[in-house]
CHARMM internal coordinates of N, CA and C (Angstrom, degrees):
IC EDIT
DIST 1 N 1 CA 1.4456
DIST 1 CA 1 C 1.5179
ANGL 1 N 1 CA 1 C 108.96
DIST 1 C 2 N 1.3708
ANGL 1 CA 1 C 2 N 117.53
DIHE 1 N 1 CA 1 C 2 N 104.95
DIST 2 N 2 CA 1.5580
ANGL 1 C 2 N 2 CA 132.26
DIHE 1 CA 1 C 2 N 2 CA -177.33
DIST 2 CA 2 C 1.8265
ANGL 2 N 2 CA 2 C 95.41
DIHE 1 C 2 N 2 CA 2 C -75.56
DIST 2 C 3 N 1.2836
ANGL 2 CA 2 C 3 N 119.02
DIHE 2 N 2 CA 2 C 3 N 133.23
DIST 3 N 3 CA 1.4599
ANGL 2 C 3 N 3 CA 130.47
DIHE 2 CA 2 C 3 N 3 CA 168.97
DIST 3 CA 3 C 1.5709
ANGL 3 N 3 CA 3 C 95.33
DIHE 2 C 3 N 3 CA 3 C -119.58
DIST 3 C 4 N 1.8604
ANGL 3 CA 3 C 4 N 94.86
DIHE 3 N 3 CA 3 C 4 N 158.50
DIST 4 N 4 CA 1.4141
ANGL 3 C 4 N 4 CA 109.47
DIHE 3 CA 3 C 4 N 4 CA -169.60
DIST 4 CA 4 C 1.1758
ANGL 4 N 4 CA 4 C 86.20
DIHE 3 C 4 N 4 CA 4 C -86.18
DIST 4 C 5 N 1.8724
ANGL 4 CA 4 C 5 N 111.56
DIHE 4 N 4 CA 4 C 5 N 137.51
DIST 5 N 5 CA 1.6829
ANGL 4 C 5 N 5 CA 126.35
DIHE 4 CA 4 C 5 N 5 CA 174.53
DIST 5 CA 5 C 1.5539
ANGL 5 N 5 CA 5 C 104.28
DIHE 4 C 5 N 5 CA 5 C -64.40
DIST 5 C 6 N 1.1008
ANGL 5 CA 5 C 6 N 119.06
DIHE 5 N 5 CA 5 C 6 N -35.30
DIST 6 N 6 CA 1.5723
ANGL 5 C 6 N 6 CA 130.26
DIHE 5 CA 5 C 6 N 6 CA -176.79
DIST 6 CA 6 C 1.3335
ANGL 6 N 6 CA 6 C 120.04
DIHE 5 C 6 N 6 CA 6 C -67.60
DIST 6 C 7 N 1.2543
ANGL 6 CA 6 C 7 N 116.16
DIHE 6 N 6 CA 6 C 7 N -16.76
DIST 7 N 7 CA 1.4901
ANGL 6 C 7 N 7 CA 138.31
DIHE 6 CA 6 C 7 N 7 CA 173.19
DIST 7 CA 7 C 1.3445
ANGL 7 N 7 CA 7 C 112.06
DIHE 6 C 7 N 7 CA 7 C -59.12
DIST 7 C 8 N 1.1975
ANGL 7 CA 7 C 8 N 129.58
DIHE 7 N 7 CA 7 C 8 N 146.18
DIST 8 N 8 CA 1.6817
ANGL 7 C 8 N 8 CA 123.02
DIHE 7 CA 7 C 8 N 8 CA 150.84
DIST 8 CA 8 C 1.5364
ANGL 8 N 8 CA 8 C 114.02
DIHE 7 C 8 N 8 CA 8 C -89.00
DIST 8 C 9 N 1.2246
ANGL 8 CA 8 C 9 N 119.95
DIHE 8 N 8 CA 8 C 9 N 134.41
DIST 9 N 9 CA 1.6721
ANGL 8 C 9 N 9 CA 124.95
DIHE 8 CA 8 C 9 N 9 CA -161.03
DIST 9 CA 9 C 1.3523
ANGL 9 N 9 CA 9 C 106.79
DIHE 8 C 9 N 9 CA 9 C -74.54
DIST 9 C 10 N 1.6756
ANGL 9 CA 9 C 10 N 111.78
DIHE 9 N 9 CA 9 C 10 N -3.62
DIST 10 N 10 CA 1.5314
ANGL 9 C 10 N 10 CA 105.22
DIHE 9 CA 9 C 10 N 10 CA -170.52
DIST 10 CA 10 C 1.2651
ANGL 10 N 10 CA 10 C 96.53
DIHE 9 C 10 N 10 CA 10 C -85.01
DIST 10 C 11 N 1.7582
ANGL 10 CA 10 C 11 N 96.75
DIHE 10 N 10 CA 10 C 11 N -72.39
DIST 11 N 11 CA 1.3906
ANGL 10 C 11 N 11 CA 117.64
DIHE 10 CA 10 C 11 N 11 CA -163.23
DIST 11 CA 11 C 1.3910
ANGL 11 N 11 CA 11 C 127.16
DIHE 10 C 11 N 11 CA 11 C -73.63
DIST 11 C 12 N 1.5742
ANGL 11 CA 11 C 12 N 109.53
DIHE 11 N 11 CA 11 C 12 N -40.53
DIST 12 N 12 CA 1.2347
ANGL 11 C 12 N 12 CA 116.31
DIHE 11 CA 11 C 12 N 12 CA 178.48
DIST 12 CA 12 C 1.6316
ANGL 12 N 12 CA 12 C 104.67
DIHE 11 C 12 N 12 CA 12 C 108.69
DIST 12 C 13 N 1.3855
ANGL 12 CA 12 C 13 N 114.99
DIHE 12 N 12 CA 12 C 13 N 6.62
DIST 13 N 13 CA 1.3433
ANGL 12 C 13 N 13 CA 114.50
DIHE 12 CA 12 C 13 N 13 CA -173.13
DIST 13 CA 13 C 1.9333
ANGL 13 N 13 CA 13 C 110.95
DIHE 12 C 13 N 13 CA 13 C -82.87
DIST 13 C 14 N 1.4219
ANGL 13 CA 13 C 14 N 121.42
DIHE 13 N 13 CA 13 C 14 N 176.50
DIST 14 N 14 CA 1.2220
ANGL 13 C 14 N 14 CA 106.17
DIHE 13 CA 13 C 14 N 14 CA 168.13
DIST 14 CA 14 C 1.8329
ANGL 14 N 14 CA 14 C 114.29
DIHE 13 C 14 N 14 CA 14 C -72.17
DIST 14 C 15 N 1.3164
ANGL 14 CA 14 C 15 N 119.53
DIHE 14 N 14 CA 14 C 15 N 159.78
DIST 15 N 15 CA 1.1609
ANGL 14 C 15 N 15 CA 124.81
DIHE 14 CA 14 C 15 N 15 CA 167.24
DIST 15 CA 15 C 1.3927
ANGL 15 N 15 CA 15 C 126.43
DIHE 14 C 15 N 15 CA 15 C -90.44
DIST 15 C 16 N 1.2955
ANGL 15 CA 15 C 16 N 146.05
DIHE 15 N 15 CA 15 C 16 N 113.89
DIST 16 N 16 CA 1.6149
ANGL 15 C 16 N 16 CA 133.02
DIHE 15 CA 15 C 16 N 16 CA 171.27
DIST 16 CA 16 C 1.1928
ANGL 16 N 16 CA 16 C 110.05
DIHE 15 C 16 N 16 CA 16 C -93.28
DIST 16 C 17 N 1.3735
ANGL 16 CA 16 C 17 N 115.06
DIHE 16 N 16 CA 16 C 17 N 142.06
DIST 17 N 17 CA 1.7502
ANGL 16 C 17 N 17 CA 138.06
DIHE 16 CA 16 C 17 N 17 CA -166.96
DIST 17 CA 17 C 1.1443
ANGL 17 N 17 CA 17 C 90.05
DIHE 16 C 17 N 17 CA 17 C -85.23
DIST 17 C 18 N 1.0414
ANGL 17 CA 17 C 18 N 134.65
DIHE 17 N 17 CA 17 C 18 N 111.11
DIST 18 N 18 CA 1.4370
ANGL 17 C 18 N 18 CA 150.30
DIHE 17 CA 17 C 18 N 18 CA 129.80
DIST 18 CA 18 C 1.5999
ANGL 18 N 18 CA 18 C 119.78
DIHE 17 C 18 N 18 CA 18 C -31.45
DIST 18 C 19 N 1.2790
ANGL 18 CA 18 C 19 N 121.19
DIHE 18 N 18 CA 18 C 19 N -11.45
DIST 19 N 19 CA 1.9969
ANGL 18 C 19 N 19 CA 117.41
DIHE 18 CA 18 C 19 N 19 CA -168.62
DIST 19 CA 19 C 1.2833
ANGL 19 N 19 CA 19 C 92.15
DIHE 18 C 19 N 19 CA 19 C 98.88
DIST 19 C 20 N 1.4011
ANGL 19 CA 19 C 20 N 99.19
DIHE 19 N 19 CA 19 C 20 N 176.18
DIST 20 N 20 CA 1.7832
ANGL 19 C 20 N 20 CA 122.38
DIHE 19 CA 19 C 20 N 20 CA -164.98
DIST 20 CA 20 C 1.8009
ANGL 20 N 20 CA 20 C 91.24
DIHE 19 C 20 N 20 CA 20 C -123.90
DIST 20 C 21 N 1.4710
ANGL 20 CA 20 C 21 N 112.89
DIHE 20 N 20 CA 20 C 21 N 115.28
DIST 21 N 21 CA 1.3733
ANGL 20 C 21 N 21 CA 144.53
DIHE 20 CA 20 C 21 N 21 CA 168.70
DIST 21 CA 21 C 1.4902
ANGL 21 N 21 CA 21 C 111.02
DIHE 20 C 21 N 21 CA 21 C -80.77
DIST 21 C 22 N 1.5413
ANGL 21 CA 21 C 22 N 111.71
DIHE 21 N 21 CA 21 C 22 N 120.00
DIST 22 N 22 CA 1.8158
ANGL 21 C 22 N 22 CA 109.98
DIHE 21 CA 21 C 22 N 22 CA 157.15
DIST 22 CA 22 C 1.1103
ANGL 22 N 22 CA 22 C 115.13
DIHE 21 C 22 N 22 CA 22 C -99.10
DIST 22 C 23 N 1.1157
ANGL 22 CA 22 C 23 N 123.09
DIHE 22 N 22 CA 22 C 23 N 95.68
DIST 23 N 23 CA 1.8027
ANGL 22 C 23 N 23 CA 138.49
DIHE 22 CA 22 C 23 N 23 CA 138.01
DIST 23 CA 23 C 1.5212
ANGL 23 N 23 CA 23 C 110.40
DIHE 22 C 23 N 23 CA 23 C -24.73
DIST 23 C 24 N 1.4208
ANGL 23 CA 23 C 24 N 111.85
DIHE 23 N 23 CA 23 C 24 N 118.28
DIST 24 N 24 CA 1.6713
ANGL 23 C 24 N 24 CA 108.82
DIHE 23 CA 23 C 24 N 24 CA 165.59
DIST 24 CA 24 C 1.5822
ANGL 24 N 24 CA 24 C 102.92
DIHE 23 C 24 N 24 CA 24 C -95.34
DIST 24 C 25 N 1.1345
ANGL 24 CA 24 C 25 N 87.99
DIHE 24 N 24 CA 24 C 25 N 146.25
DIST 25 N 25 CA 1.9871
ANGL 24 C 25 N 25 CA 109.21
DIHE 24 CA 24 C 25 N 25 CA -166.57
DIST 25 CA 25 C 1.3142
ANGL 25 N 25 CA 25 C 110.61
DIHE 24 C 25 N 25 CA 25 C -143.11
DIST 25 C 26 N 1.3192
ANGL 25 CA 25 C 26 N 128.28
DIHE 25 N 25 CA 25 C 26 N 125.19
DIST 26 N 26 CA 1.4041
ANGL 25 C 26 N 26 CA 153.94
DIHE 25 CA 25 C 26 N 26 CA -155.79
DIST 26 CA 26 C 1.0015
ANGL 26 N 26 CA 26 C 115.66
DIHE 25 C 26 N 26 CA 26 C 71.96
DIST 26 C 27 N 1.5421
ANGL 26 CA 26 C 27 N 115.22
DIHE 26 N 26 CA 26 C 27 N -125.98
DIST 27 N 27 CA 2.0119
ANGL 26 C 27 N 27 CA 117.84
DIHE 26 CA 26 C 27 N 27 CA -149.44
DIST 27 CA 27 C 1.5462
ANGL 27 N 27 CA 27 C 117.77
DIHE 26 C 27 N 27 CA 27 C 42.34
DIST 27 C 28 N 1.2756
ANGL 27 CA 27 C 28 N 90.86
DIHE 27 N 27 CA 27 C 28 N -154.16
DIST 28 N 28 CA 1.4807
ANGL 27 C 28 N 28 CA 88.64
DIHE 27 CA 27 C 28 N 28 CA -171.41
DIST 28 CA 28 C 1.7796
ANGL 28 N 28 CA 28 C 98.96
DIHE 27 C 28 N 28 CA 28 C -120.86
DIST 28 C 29 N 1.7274
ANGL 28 CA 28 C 29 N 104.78
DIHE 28 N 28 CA 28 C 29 N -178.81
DIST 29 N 29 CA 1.6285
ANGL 28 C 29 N 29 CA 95.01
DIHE 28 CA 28 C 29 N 29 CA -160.79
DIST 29 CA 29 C 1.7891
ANGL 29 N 29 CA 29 C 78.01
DIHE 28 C 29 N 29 CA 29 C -139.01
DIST 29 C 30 N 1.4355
ANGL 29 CA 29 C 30 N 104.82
DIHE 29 N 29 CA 29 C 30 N -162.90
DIST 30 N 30 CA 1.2387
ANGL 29 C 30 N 30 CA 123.58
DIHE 29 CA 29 C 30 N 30 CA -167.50
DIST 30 CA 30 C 1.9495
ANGL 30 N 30 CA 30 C 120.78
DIHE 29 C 30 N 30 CA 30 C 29.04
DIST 30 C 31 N 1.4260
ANGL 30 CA 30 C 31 N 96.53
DIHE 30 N 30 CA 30 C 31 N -126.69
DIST 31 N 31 CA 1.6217
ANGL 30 C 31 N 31 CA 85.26
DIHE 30 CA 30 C 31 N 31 CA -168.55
DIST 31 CA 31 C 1.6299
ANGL 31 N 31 CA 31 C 119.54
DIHE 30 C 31 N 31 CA 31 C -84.64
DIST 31 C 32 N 1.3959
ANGL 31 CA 31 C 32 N 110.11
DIHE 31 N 31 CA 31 C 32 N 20.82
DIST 32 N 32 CA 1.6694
ANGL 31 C 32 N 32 CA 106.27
DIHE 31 CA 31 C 32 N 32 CA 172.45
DIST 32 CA 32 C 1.1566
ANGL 32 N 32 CA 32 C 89.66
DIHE 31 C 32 N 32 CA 32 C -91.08
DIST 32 C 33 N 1.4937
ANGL 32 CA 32 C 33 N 156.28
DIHE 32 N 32 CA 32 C 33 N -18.26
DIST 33 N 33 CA 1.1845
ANGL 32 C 33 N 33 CA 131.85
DIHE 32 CA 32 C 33 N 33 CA 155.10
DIST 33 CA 33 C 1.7081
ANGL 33 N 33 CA 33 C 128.02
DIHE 32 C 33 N 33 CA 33 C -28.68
DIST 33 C 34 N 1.4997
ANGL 33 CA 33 C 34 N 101.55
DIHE 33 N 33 CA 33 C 34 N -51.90
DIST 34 N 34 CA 1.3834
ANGL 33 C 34 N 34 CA 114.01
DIHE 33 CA 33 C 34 N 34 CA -168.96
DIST 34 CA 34 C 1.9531
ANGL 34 N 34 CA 34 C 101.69
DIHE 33 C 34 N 34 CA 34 C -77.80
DIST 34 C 35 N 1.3688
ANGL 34 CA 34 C 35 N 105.87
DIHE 34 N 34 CA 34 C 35 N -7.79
DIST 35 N 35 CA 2.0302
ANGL 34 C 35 N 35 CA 98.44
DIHE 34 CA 34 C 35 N 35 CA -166.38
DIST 35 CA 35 C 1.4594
ANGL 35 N 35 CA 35 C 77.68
DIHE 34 C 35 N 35 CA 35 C -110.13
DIST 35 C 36 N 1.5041
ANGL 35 CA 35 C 36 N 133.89
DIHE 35 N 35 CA 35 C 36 N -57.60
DIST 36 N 36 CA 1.3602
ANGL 35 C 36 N 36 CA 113.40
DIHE 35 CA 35 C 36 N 36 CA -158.74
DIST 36 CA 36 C 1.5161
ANGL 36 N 36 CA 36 C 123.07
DIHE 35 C 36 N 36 CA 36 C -87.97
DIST 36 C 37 N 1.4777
ANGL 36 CA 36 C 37 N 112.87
DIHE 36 N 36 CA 36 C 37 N -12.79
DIST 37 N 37 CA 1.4303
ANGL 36 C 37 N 37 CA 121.98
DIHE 36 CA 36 C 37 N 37 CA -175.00
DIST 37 CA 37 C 1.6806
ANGL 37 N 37 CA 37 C 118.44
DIHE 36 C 37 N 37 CA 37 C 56.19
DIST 37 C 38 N 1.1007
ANGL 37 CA 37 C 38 N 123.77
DIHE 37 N 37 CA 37 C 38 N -134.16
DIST 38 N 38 CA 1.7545
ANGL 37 C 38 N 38 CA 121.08
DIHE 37 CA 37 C 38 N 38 CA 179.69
DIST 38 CA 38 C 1.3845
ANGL 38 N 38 CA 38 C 102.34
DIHE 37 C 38 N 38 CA 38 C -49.53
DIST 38 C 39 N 1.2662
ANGL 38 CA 38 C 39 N 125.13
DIHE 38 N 38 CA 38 C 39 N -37.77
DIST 39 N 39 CA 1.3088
ANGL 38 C 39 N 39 CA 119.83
DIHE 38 CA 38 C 39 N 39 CA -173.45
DIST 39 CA 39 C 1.5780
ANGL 39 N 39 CA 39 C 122.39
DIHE 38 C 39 N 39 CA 39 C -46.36
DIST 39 C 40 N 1.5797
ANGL 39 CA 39 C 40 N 100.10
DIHE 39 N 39 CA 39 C 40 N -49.99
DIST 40 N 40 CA 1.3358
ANGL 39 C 40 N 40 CA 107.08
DIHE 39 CA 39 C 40 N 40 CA -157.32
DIST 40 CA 40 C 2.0301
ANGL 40 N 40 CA 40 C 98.17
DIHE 39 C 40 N 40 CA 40 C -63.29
DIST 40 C 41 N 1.4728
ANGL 40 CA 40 C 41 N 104.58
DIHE 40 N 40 CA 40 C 41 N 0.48
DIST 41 N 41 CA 1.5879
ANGL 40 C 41 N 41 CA 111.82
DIHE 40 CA 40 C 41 N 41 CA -169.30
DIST 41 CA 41 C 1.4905
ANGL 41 N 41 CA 41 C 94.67
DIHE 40 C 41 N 41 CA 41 C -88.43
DIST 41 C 42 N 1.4737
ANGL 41 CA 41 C 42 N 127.31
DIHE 41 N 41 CA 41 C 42 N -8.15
DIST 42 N 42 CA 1.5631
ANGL 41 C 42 N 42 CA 91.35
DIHE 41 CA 41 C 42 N 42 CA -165.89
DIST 42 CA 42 C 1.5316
ANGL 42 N 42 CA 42 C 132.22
DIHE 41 C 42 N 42 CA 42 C -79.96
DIST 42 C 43 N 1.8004
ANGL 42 CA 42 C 43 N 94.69
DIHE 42 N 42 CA 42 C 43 N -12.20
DIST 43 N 43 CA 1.7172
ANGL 42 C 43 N 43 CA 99.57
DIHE 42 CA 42 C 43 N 43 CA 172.78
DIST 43 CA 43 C 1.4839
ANGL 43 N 43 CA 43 C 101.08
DIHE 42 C 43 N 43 CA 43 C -80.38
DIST 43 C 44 N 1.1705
ANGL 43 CA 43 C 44 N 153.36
DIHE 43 N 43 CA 43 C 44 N 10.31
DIST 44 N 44 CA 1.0884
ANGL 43 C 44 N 44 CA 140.03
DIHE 43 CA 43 C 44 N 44 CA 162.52
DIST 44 CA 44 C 1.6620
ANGL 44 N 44 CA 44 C 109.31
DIHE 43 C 44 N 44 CA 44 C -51.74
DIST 44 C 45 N 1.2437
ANGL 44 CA 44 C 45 N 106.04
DIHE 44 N 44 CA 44 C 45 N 170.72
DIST 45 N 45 CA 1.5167
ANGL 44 C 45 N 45 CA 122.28
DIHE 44 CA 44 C 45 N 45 CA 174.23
DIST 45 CA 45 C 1.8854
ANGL 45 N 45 CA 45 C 107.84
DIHE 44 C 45 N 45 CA 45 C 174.11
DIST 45 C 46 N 1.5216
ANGL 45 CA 45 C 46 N 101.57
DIHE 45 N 45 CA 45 C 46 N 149.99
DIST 46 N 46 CA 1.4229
ANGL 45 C 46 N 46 CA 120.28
DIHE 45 CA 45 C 46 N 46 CA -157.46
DIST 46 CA 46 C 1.6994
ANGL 46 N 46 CA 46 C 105.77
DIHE 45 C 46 N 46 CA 46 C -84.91
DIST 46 C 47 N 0.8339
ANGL 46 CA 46 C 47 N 133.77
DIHE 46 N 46 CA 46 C 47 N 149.62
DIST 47 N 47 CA 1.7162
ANGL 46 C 47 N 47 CA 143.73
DIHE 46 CA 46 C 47 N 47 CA -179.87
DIST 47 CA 47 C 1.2983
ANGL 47 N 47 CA 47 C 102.49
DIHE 46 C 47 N 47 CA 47 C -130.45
DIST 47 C 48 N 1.1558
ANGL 47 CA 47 C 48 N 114.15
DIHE 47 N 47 CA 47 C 48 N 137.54
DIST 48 N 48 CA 1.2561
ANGL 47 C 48 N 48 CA 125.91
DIHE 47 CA 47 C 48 N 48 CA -172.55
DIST 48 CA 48 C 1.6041
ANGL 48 N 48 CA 48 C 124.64
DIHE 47 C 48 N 48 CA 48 C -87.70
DIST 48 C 49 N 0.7364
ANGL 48 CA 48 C 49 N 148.53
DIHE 48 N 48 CA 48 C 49 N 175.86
DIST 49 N 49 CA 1.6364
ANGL 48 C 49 N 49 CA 133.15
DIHE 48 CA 48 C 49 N 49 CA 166.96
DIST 49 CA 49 C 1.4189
ANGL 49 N 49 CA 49 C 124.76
DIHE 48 C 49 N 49 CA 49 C -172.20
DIST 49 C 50 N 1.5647
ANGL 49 CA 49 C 50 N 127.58
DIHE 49 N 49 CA 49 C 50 N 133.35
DIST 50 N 50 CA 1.3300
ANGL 49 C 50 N 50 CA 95.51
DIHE 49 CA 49 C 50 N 50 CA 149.59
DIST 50 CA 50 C 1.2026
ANGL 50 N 50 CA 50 C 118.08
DIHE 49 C 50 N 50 CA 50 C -132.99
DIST 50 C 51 N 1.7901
ANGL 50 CA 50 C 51 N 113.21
DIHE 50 N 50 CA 50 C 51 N 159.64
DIST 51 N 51 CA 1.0275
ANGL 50 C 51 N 51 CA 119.07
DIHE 50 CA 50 C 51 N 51 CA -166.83
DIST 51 CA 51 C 1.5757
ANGL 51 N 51 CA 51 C 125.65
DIHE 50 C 51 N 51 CA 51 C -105.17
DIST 51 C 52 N 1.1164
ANGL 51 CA 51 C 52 N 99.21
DIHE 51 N 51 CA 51 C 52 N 143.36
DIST 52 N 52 CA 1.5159
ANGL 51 C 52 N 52 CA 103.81
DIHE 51 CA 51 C 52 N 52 CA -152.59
DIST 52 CA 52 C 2.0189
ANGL 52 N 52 CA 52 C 93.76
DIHE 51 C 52 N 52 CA 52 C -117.07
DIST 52 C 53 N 1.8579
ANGL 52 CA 52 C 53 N 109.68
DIHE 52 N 52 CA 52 C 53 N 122.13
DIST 53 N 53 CA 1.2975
ANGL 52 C 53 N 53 CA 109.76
DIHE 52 CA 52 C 53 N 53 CA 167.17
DIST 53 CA 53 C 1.8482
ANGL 53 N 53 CA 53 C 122.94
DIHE 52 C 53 N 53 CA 53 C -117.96
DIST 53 C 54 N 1.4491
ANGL 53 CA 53 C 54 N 108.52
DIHE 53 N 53 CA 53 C 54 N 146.33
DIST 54 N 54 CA 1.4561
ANGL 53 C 54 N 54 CA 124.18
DIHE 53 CA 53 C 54 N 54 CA -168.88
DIST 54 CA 54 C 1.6661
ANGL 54 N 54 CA 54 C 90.53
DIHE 53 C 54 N 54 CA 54 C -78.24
DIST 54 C 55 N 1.0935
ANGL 54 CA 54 C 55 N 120.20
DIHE 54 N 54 CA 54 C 55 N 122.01
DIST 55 N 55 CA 1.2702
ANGL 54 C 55 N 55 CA 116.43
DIHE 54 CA 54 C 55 N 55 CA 155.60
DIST 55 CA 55 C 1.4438
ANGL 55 N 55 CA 55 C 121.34
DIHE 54 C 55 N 55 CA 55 C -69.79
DIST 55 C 56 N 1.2803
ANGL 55 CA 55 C 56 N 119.38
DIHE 55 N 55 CA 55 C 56 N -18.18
DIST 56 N 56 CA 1.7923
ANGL 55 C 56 N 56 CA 120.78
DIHE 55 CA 55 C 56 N 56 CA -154.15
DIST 56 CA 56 C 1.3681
ANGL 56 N 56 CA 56 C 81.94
DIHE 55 C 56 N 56 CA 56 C -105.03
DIST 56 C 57 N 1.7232
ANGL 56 CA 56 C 57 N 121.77
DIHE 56 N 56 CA 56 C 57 N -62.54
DIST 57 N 57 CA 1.6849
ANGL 56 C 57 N 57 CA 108.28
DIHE 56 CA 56 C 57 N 57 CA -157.11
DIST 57 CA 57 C 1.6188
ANGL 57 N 57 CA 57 C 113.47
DIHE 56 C 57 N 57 CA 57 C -100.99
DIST 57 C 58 N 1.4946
ANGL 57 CA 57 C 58 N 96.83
DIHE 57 N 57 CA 57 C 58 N -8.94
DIST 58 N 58 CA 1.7049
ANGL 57 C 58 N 58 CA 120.34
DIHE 57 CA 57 C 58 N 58 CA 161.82
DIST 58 CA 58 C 1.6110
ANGL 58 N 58 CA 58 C 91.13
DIHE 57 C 58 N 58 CA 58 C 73.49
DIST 58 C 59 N 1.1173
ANGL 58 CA 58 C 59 N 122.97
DIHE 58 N 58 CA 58 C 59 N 41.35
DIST 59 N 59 CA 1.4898
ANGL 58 C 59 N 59 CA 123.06
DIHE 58 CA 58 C 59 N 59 CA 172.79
DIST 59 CA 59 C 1.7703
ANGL 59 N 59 CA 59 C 94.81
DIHE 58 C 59 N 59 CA 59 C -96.28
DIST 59 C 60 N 1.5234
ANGL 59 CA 59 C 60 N 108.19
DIHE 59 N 59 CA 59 C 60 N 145.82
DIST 60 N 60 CA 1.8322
ANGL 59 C 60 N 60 CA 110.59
DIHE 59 CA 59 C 60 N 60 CA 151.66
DIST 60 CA 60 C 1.1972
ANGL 60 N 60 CA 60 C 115.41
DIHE 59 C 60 N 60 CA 60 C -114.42
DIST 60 C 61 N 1.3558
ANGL 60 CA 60 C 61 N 84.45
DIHE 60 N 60 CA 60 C 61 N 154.01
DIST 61 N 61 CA 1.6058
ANGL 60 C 61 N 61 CA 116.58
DIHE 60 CA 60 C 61 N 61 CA 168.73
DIST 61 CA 61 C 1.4966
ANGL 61 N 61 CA 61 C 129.64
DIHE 60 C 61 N 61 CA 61 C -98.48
DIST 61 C 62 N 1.0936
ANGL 61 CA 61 C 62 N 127.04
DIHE 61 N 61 CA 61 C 62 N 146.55
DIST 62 N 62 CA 1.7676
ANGL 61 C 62 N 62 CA 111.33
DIHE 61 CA 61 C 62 N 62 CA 173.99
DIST 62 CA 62 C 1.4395
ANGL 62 N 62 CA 62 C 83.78
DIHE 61 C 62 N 62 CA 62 C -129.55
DIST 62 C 63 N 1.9443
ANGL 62 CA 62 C 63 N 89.48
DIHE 62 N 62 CA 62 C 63 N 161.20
DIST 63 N 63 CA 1.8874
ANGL 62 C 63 N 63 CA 108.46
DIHE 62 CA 62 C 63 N 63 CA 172.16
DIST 63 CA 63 C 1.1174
ANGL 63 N 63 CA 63 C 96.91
DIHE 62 C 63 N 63 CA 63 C -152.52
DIST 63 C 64 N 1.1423
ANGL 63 CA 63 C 64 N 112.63
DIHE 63 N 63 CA 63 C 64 N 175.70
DIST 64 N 64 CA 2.0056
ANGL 63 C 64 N 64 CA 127.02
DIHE 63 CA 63 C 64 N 64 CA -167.23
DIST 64 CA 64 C 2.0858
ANGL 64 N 64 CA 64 C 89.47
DIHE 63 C 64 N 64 CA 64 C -101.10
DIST 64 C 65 N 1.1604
ANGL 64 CA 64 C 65 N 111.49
DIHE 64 N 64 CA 64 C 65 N 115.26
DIST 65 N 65 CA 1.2724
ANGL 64 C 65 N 65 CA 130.52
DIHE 64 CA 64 C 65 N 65 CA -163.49
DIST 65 CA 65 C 1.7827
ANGL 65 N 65 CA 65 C 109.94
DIHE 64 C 65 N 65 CA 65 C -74.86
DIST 65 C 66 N 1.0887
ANGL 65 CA 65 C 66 N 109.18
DIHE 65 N 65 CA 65 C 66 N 112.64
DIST 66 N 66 CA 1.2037
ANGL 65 C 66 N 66 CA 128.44
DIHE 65 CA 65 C 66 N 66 CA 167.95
DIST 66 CA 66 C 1.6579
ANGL 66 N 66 CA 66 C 123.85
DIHE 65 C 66 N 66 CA 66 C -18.65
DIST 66 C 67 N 1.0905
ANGL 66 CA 66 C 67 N 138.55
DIHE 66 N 66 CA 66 C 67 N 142.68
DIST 67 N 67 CA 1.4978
ANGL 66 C 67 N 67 CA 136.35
DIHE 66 CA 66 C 67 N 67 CA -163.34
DIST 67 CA 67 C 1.5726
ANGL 67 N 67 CA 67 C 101.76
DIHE 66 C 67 N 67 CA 67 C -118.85
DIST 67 C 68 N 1.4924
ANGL 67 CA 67 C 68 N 110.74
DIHE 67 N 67 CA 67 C 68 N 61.61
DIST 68 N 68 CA 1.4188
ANGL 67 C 68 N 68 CA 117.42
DIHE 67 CA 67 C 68 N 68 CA 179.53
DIST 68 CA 68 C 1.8880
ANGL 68 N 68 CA 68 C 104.18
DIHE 67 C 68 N 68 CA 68 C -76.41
END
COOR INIT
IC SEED 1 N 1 CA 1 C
IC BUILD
């Protein structure tokens, strides 16, 4: 059963794209922040996103953004 991507999965209403969001993803978390400083950032890396909002139940969505 194919559903419209444009849909909201709750309601069924249309979705509006909000723009494409970068999420930072990896490095490290808790207190190697405070011992390594920028460092502990260098395995980080950016994820792309976009975000998708319900006008009716005001829930979001994210999806892996299109290569227009």
């Amino acid at each position: 059963m194919a559903s419209d991507p444009n849909k909201c999965l709750r309601c069924g209403a249309e979705l509006s794209s909000m723009g494409v969001e970068k999420f930072r993803v990896g490095g490290t978390s808790g207190g190697w922040d405070l011992l390594l400083g920028q460092m502990a950032e260098l395995g980080e890396g950016l994820l792309a996103l976009e975000v998708l909002a319900c006008q009716t139940c005001r829930k979001v969505e994210m999806r892996v953004p299109t290569n227009n």
